[in-house]
PAZAPA-4460 file (N, C-alpha, C; in steps of 0.05 Angstrom, whole numbers, plus 32768, in hexadecimal, padded with zeros to 4 digits):
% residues 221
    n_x    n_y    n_z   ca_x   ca_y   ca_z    c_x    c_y    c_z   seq   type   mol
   8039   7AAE   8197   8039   7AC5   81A9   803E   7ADE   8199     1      X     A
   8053   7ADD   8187   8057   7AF7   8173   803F   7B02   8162     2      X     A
   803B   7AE7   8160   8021   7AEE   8146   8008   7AF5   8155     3      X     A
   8005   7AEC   816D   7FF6   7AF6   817F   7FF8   7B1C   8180     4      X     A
   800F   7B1F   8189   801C   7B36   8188   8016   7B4D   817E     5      X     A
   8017   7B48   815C   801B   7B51   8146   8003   7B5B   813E     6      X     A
   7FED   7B3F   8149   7FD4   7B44   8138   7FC1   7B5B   814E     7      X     A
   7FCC   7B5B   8169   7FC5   7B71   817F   7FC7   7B84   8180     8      X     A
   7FE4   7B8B   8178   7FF0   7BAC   816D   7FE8   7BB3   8150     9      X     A
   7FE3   7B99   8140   7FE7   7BA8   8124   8003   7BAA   811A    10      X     A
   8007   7BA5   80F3   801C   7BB2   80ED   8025   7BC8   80F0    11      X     A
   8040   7BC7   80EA   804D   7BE7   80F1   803F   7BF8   80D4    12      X     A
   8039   7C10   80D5   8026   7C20   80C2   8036   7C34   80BA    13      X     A
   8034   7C3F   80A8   803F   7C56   809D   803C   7C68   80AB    14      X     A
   804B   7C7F   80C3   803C   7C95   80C9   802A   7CA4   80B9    15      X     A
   802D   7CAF   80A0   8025   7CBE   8098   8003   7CB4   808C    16      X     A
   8006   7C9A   808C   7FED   7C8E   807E   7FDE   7C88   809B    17      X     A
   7FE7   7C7D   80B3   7FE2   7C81   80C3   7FCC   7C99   80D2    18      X     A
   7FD7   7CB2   80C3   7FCF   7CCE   80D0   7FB9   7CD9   80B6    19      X     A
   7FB7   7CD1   80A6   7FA6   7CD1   808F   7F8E   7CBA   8095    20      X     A
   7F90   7CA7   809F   7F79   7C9D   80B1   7F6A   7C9E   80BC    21      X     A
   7F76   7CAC   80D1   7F75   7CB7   80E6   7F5E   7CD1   80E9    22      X     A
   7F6D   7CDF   80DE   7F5B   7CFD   80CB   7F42   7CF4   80B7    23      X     A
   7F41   7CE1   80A9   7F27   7CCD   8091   7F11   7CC6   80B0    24      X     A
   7F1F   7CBC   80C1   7F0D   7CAE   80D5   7EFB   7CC6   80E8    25      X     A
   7F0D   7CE0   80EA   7F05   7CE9   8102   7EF1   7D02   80E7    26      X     A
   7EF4   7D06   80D6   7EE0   7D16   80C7   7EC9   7D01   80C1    27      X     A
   7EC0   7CE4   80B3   7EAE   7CE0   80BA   7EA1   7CE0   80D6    28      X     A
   7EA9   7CDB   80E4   7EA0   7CE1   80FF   7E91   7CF9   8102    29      X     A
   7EA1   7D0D   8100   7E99   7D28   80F7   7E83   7D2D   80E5    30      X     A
   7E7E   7D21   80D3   7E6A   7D1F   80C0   7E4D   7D12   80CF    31      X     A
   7E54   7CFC   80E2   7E3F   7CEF   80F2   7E2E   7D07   80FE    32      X     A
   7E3F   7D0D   810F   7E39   7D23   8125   7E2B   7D3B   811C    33      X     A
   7E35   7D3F   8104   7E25   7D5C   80FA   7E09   7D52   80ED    34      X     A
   7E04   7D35   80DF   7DE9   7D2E   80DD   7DDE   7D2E   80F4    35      X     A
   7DE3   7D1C   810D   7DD7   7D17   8129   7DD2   7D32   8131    36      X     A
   7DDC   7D48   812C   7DD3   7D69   8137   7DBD   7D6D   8124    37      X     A
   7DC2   7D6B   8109   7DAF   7D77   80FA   7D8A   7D6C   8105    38      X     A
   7D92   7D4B   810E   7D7A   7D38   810C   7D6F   7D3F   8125    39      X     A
   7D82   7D53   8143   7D7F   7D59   8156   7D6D   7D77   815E    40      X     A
   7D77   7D7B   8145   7D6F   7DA1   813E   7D4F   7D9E   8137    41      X     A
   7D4B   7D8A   8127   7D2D   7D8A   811B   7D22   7D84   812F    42      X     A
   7D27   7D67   8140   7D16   7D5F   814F   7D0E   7D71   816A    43      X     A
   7D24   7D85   8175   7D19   7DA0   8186   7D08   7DAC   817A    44      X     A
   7D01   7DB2   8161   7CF7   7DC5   8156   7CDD   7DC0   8148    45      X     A
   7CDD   7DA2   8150   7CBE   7D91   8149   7CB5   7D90   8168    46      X     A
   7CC9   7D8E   817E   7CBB   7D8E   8194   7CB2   7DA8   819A    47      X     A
   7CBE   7DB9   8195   7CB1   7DD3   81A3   7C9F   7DD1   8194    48      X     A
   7C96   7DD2   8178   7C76   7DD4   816C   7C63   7DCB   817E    49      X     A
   7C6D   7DB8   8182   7C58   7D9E   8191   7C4F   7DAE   81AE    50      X     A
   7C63   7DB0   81BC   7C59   7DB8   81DB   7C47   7DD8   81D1    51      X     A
   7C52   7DE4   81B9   7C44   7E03   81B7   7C1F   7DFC   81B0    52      X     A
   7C1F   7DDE   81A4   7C07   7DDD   8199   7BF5   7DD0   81B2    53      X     A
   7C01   7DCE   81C2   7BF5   7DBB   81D5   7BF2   7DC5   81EF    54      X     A
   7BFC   7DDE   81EE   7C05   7DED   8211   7BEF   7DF9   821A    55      X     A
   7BD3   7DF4   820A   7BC0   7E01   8210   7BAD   7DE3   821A    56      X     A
   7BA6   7DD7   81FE   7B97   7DBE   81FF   7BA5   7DAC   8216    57      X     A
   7BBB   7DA9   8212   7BC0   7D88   8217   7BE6   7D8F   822B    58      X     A
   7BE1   7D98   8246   7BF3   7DA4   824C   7C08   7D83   8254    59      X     A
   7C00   7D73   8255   7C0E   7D5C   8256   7C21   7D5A   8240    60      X     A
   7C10   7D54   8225   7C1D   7D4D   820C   7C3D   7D63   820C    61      X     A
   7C35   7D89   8214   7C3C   7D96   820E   7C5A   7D93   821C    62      X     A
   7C54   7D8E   8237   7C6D   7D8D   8253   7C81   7D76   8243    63      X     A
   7C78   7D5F   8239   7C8A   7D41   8234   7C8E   7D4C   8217    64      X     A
   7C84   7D67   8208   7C95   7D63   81EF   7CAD   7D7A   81FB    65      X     A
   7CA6   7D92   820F   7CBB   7DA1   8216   7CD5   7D91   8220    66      X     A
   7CD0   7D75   8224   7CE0   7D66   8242   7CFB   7D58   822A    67      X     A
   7CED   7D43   8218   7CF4   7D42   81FF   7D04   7D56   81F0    68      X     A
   7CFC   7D6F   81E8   7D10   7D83   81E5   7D24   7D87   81F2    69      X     A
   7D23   7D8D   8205   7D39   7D8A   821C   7D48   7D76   8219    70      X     A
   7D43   7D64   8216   7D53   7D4E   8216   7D64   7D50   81FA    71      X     A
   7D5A   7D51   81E9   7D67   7D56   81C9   7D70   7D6D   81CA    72      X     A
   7D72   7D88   81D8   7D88   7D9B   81E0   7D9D   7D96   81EF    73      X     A
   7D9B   7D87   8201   7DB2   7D7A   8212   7DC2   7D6E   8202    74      X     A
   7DB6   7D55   81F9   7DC3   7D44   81E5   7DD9   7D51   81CC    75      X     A
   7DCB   7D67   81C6   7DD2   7D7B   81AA   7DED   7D80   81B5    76      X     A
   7DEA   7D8A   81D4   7E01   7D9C   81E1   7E1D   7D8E   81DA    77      X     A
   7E0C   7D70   81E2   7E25   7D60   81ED   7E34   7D5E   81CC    78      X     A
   7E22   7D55   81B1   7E34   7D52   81A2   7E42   7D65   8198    79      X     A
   7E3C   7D7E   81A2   7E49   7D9C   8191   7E5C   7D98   81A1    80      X     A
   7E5F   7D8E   81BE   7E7E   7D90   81CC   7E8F   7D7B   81C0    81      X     A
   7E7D   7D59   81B9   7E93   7D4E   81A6   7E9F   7D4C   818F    82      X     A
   7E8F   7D5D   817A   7E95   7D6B   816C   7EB0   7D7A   816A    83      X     A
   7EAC   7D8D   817D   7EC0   7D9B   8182   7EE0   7D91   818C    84      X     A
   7ED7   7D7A   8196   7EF2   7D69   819B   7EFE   7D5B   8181    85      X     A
   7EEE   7D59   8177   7EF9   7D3F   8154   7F05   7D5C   8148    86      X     A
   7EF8   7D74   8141   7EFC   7D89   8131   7F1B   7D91   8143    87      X     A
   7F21   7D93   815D   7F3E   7D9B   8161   7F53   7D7F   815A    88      X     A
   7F45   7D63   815F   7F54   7D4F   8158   7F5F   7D51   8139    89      X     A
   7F4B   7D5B   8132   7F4C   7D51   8110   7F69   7D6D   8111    90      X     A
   7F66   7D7F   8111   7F79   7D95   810D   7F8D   7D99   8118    91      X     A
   7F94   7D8B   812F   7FAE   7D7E   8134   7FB5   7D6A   812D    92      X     A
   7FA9   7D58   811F   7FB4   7D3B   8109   7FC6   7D45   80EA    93      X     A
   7FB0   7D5E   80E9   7FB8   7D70   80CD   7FD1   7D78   80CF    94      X     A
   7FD6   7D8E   80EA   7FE8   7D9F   80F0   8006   7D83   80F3    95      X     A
   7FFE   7D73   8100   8010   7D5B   8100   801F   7D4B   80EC    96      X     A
   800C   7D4C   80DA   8016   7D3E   80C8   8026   7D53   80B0    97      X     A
   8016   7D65   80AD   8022   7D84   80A0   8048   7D82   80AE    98      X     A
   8045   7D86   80CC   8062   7D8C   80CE   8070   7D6F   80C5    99      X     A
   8069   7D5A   80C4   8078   7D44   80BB   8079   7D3A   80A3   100      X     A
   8074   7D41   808F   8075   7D46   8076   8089   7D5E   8070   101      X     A
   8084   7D71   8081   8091   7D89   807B   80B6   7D7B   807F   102      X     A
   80B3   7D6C   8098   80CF   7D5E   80AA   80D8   7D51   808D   103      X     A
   80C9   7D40   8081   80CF   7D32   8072   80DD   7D39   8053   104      X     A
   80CF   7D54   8051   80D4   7D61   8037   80F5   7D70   8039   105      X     A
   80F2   7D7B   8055   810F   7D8E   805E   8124   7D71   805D   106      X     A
   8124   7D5D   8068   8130   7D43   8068   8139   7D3B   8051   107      X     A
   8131   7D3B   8040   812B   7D33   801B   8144   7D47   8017   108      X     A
   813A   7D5E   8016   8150   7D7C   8002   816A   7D74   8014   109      X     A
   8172   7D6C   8031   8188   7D6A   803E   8195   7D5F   8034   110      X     A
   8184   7D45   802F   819A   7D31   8028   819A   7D32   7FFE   111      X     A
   818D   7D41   7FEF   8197   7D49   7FDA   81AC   7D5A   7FDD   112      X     A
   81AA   7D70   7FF1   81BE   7D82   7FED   81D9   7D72   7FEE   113      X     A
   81DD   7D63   8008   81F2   7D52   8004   81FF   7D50   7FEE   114      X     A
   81E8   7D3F   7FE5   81E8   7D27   7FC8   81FC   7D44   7FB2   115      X     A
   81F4   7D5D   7FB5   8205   7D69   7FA1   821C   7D71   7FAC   116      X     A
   8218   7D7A   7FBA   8237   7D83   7FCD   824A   7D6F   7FC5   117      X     A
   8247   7D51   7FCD   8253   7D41   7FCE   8271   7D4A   7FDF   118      X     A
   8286   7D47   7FD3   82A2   7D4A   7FDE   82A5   7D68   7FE0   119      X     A
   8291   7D77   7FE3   8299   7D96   7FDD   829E   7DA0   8003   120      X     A
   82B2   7DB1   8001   82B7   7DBF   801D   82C8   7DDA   8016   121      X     A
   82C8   7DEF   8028   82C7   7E06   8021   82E1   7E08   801A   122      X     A
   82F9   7DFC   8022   8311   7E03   801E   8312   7DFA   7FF7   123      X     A
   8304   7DE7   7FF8   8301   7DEA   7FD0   82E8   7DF7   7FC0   124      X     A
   82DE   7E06   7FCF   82CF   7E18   7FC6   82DA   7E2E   7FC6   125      X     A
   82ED   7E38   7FD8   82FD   7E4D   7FD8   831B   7E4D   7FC7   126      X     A
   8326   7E32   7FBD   8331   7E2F   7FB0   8326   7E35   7F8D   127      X     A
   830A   7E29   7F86   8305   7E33   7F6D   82FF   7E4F   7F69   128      X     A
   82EF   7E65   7F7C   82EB   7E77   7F7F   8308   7E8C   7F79   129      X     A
   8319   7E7C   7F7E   8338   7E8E   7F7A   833D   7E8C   7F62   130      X     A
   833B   7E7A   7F56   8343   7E66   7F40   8332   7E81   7F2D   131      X     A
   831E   7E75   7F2E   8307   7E85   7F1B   8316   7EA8   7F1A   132      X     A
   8312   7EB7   7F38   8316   7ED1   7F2F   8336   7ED1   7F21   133      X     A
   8344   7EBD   7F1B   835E   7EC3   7F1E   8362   7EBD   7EF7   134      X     A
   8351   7EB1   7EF0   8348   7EAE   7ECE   8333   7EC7   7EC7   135      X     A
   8327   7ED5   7ED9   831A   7EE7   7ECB   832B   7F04   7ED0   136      X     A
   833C   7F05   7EE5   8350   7F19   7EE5   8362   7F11   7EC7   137      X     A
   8371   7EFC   7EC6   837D   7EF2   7EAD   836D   7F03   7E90   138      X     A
   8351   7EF7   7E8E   8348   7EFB   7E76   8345   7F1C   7E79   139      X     A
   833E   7F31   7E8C   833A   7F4B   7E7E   8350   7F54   7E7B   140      X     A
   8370   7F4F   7E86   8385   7F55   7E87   838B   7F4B   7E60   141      X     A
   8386   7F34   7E59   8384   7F2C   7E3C   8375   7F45   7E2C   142      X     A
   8363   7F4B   7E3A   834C   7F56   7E2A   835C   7F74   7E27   143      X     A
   8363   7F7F   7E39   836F   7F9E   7E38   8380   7F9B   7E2E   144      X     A
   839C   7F85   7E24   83A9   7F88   7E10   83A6   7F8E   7DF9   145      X     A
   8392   7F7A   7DF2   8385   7F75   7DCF   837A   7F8A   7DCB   146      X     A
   836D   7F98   7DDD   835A   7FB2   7DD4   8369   7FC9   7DD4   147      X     A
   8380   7FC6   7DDF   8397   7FE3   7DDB   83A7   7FD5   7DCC   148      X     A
   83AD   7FEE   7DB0   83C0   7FE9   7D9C   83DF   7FF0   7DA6   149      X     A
   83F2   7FF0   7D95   8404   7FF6   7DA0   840F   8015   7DA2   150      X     A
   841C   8016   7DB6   841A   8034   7DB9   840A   8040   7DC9   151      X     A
   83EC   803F   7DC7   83DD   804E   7DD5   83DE   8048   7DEC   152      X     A
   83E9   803D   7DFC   83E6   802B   7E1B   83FE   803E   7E29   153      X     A
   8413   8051   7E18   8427   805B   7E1C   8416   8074   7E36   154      X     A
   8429   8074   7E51   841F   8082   7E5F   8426   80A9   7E53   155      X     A
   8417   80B8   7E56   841A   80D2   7E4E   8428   80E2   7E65   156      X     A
   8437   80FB   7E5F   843A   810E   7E74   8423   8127   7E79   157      X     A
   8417   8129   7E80   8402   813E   7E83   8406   8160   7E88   158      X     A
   841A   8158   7E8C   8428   8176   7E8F   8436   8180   7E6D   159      X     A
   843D   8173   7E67   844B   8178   7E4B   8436   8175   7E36   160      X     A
   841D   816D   7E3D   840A   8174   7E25   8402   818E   7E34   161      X     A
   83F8   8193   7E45   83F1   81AF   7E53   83FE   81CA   7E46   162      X     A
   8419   81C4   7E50   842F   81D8   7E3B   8425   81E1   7E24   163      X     A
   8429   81CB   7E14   8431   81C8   7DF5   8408   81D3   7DF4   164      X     A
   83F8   81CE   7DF5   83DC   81DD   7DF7   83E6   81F7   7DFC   165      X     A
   83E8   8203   7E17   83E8   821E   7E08   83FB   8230   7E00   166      X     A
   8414   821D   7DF3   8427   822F   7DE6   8412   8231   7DCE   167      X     A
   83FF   821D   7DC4   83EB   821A   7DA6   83DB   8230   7DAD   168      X     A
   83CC   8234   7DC5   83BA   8246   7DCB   83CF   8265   7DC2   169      X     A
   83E3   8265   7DD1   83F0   8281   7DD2   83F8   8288   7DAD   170      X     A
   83FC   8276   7DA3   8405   827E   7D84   83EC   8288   7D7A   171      X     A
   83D2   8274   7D76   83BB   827C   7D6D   83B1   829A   7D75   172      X     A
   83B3   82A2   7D8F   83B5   82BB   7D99   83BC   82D2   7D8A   173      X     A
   83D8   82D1   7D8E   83EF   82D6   7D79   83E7   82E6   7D62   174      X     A
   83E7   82CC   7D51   83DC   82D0   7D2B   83C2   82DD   7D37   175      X     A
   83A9   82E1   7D3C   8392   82EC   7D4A   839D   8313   7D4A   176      X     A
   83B4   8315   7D5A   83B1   8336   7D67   83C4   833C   7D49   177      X     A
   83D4   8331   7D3A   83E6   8335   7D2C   83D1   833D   7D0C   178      X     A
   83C3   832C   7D0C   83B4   8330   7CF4   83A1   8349   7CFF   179      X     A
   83A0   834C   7D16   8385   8368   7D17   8392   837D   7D15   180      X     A
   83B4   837F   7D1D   83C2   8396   7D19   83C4   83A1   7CF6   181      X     A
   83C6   8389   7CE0   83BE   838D   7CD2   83AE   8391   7CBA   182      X     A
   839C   8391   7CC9   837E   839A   7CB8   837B   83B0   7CB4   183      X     A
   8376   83B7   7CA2   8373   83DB   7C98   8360   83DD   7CAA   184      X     A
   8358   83F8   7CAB   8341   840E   7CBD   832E   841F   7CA9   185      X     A
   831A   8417   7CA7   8304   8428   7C98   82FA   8437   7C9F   186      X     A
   82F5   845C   7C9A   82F3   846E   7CA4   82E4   8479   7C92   187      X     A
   82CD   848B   7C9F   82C0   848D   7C95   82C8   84A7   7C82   188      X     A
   82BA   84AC   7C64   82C7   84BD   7C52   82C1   84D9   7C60   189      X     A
   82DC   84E7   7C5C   82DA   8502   7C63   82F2   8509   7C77   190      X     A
   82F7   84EC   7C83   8300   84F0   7C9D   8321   84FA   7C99   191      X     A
   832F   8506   7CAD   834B   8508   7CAA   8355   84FB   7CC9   192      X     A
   8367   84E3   7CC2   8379   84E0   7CD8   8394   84F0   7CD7   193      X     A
   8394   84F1   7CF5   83AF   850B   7CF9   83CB   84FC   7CF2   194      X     A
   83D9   850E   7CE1   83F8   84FB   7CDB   83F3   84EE   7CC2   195      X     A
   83DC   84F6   7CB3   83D7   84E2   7C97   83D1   84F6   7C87   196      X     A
   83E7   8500   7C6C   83E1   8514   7C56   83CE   8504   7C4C   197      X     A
   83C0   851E   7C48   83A5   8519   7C38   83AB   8514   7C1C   198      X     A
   839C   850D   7C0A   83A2   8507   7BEE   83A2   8520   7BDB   199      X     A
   83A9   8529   7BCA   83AA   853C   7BBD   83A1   8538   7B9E   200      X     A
   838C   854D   7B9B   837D   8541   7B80   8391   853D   7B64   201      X     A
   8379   8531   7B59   8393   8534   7B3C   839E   8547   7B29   202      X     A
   8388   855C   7B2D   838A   8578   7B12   839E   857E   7B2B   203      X     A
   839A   8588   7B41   83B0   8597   7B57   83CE   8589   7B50   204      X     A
   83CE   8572   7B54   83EE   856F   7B4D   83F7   8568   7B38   205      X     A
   83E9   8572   7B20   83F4   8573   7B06   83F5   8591   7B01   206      X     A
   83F0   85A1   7B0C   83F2   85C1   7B07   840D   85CC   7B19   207      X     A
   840D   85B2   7B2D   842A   85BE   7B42   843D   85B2   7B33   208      X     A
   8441   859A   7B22   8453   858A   7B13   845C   85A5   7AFC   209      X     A
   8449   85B1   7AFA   844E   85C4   7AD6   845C   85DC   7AE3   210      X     A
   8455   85E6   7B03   8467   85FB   7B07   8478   85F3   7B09   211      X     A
   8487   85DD   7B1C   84A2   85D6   7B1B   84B3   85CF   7B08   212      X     A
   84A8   85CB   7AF9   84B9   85C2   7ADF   84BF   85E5   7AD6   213      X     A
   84A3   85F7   7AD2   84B4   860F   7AC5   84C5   8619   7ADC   214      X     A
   84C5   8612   7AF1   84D4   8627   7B04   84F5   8618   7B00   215      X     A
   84F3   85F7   7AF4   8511   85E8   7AF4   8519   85F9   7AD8   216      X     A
   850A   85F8   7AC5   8517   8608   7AA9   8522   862D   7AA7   217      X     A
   850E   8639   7ABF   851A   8654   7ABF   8535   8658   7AD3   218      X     A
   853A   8641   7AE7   8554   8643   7AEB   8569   8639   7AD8   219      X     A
   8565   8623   7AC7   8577   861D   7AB6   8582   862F   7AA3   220      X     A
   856A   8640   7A9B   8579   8658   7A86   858C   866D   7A95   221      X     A
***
């Protein structure tokens, strides 16, 4: 009775080889049908010759090849409508099997993803995450030691370099107006500034030196 059964239903089949069958079977079919049009197409088109050649002579021959045509247009009709049924079958077999493969592929990565996760859950994902920033806070805190020497890491007062700048500025100033006070003044020759004896030539005050002297000797006598 099983084997009875068995051999009525058939083994159980692979879906997917199943639907790949399925689709092999319903395109030859398809393939039938588009010869049986083609073989349908000629033979209208040998009948119309016929009734055109005959619609004068031989209006008998002409009427039973029109009738015949007709008939192989009907016929044509019917396979373009079965046609059209295999061509939506076939493209929902496609579309079918497309999403189940697709099912199958999304199914696959799930259960890899698993496979890596393994024991992972967020409370130890959020534990290494701490972990980690808490060694890379560590290392630049390392790093800004080694890279400052000693001493320089010393915080400054900003106000006390401010000062000490322009007490520097005010001295430079300073030496600046001090040195211009003493720079001579070049004037042009001829000139007389007021409050400044002029120079007195040389023969002039060797002729005033010779009176004074006789005027010191005629009081002495």
């Amino acid at each position: 009775m099983m084997a009875s059964l068995m051999s009525y239903f058939g083994a159980r089949r692979d879906p997917k080889q199943s639907a790949r069958d399925a689709i092999v079977t319903l395109r030859q079919q398809l393939q039938m049908i588009e010869k049986k049009e083609e073989y349908l197409q000629k033979k209208i088109e040998d009948e119309l010759k016929k009734a055109r050649a005959n619609a004068v002579s031989n209006k008998a021959v002409a009427t039973a090849a029109l009738k015949r045509k007709k008939a192989s247009e009907a016929e044509l009709d019917r396979l373009a409508g079965t046609r059209l049924q295999l061509e939506m079958q076939v493209n929902t077999l496609e579309s079918a099997n497309l999403n189940a493969e697709t099912m199958a592929a999304m199914k696959k990565a799930s259960d890899a993803l698993k496979v890596i996760h393994g024991n992972l859950n967020m409370d130890k994902v959020d534990a290494t995450i701490a972990a980690v920033n808490e060694q890379r806070e560590l290392a630049n805190e390392i790093a800004e030691v080694l890279s400052n020497p000693t001493g320089v890491g010393l915080e400054l007062d900003e106000d006390e370099l401010t000062r000490e700048l322009e007490e520097l500025e005010q001295d430079e100033l300073n030496e600046r107006l001090s040195g211009a006070e003493r720079a001579p003044v070049h004037l042009p020759e001829g000139t007389r500034v007021e409050g400044q004896r002029q120079p007195v030539p040389a023969a002039a005050e060797d002729d005033e030196e010779s009176q004074l002297r006789e005027l010191q000797a005629a009081l002495a006598m």
